[in-house]
C-alpha positions, 0 to 999 in steps of 0.5 A: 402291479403297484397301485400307483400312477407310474409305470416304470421299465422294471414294472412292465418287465415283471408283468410280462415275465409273470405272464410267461411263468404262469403260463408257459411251461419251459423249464430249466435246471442247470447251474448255469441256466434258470428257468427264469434265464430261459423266459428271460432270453425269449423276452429279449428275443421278441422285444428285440426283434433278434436271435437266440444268438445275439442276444445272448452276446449282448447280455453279459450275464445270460447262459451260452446261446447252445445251451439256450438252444438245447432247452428249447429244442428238448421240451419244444417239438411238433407233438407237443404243439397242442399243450403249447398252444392251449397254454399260450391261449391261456396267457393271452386270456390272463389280463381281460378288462370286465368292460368285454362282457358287458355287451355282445361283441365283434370278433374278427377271424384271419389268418397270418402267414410267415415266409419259410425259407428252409428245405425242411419236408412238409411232413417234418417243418409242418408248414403250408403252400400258399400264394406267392409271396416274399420270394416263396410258396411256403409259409408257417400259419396261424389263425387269431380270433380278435375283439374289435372294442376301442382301445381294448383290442385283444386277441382271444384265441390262436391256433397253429394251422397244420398241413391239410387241416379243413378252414372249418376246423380252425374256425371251430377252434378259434370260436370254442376259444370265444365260448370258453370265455363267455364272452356274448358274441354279436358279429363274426367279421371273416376274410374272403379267405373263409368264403367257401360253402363248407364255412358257410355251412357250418355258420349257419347250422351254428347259427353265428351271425357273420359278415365274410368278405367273397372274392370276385371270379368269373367272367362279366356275363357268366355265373361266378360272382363278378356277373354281379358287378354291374349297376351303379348302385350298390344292392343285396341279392341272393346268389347261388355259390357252387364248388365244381370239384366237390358238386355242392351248392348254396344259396346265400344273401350277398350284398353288392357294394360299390365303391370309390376310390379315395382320389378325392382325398389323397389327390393322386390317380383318377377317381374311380369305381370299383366293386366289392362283394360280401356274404351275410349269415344270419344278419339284416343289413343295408349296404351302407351298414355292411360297408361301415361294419367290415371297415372294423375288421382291418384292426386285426390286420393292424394287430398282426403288424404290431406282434411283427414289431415284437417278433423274434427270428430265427433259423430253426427248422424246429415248427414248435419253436417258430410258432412260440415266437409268432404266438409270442409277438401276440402275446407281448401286444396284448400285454401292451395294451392291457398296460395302456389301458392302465395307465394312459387314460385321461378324464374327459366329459363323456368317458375317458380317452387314452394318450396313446402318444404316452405308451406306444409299442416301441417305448413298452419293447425298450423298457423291456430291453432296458430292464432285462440289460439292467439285470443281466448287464449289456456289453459296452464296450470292445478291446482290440487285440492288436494295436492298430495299424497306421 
């Protein structure tokens, strides 16, 4: 990277295509594809948001979209997923600002899913059931640990979530990302979807602080959780969770919180009440304190509609291959961002602030697409045939 104020589309090219060679480890050595023709076409297809297919008929200069294909699928395959994904968790890690590691720091944990539609098994496309969605049960799923720090949110760590594989397991692995950088970890914020006993278990004998949101069940005068949604106030309690199909128990700090809608703002539907519920290990927080604080964890949400923004698509029924484009739209966020932090602060009394109108997302994929059509060429224009009919 220059030592100037300019960030040009050549510039953020090279950046992010160094990225991938350091760390992706795709080859190709034919007369007519590179491996730098290889990484290229990828960029393309994520910050287009296309297929192999199409950007190789748009590119002039680029190799047959087959030939493309045929490398990806003989060094991409399912028992290979694990050295793909410690790479790719390598590249995400490369561009860090030290201001992380100044202070303990939040981390969000989530998953993230994307429709399946194909008719490969379960044993060979490695997908997932989950609750219907987009016209399917079938979903490919991955797990991201996120920093929640003000203009520097990065994702940390990413994992490709297996068939049958314990939320337990995940959340190891995403944590080990965390520790392997040493960065001091002050909260972990989870979605309900971590609310089980055996999660909340394994916190507590780690001894992590976290804040997981617990999903409302039951009947009003039963024992679920929604027997606690009665009051007017919002209050901390302690609730027994049991599991009926395994027969274990725990005993939890639960905060209770009553919430409005925001009618009062937005001027449609009725105000009203409504409840929500979460899950403290290892924290002492008021409910006021716990509503403000599960609040940050939307950014991961937020983090998970900007890599679709930067996703490429296709039709394989290749897992590996589904999983590089998900880890990939990751990736090209947080090189954005780090991009932004350079070259968008603004001096200000107190500590700089970031014009984020200057670098957005859709300006840092066209100045991708812009470089890589400048040095392959692009097609511009079509000859007809025949004359045309009258």
């Amino acid at each position: 990277m220059n030592n100037t104020l300019t960030l040009t589309d050549q510039e953020v090219f090279q950046e992010t295509q160094m990225t991938l060679q350091q760390h992706l480890e795709l080859e190709a050595h034919g007369y007519k594809c590179t491996t730098e023709d290889l990484l290229n076409v990828l960029l393309a297809v994520a910050a287009g948001q296309g297929t192999v297919e199409s950007v190789c008929a748009d590119l002039v200069g680029t190799p047959d979209a087959e030939t493309i294909r045929s490398y990806i699928n003989e060094q991409l395959y399912a028992e290979q997923l694990p050295e793909l994904e410690a790479a790719l968790n390598r590249a995400l890690v490369a561009q860090l600002p030290a201001r992380l590691w100044r202070r303990p720091q939040d981390i969000a944990i989530d998953f993230h899913d994307r429709p399946y539609y194909g008719k490969s098994s379960q044993e060979d496309g490695l997908w997932v059931r989950g609750k219907a969605k987009d016209g399917t049960t079938r979903f490919y799923r991955i797990a991201t640990a996120y920093i929640l720090v003000k203009n520097l949110r990065f994702t940390l760590g990413i994992c490709f979530v297996l068939p049958g594989v314990n939320k337990v397991d995940v959340l190891n692995r995403l944590l080990a990302c965390v520790r392997r950088l040493k960065i001091p970890l002050r909260r972990l914020l989870l979605d309900r979807g971590f609310a089980g006993i055996e999660v909340q278990t394994f916190l507590q004998q780690q001894r992590v602080p976290a804040l997981i949101a617990c999903p409302i069940r039951g009947k009003q005068d039963g024992r679920g959780t929604r027997a606690l949604c009665r009051g007017r106030k919002s209050y901390r309690t302690i609730h027994t969770f049991r599991n009926s199909a395994t027969g274990q128990s725990r005993t939890a700090e639960v905060v209770v919180c009553r919430v409005f809608t925001t009618a009062r703002r937005t001027k449609r539907l009725q105000r009203r009440a409504s409840w929500q519920i979460y899950i403290l290990i290892h924290l002492e927080m008021t409910p006021a304190q716990v509503r403000r604080l599960y609040r940050r964890r939307f950014g991961i949400e937020t983090s998970y509609r900007c890599a679709n923004k930067v996703r490429g698509w296709t039709t394989s029924p290749n897992p590996a291959y589904r999983f590089l484009l998900m880890a990939l739209g990751v990736l090209l966020v947080n090189v954005w961002v780090w991009l932004r932090w350079l070259f968008t602060q603004q001096p200000r009394r107190g500590g700089r602030k970031l014009d984020v109108k200057l670098f957005q997302l859709a300006r840092f994929a066209k100045f991708l697409l812009r470089a890589l059509e400048s040095h392959y060429g692009c097609v511009r224009h079509i000859a007809a045939t025949v004359p045309p009919l009258p």
